[in-house]
N, C-alpha and C positions, 0 to 999 in steps of 0.2 A: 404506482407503487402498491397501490391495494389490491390491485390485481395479481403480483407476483406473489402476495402475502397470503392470497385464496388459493390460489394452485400449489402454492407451498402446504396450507392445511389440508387441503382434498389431496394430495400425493398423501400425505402423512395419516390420515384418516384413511386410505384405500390398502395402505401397507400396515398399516394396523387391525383392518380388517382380515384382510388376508392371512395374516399373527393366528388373531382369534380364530378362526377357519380352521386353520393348522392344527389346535387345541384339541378340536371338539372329537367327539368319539365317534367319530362319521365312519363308513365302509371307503374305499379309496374312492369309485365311479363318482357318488355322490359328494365326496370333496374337492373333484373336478370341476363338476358343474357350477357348484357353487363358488368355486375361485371365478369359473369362468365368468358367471354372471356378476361378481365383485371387479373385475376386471374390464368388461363393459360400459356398466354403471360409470366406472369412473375415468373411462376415457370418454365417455359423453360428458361427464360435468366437468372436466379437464378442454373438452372444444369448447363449451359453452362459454368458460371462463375468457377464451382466446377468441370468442366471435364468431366461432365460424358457425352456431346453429343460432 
């Protein structure tokens, strides 16, 4: 159960970030990269939660 409750806040914490991303007064290239690399980050702590690293 505490496990679905982690991947439930890191989903929620990664699309929150992503929110904030969206905000900021970035040039388009540079709010790419930076989604992309928010979107990395959190499919690695998203497998981690699930075992597989």
């Amino acid at each position: 159960m505490s496990v679905l409750i982690s991947i439930l806040i890191t989903f929620l914490v990664i699309v929150l970030v992503l929110w904030l991303v969206q905000r900021l007064p970035l040039d388009g290239r540079m709010r790419q990269i930076v989604q992309a690399i928010v979107i990395i980050i959190g499919i690695i702590s998203l497998l981690r939660y699930l075992a597989v690293f």
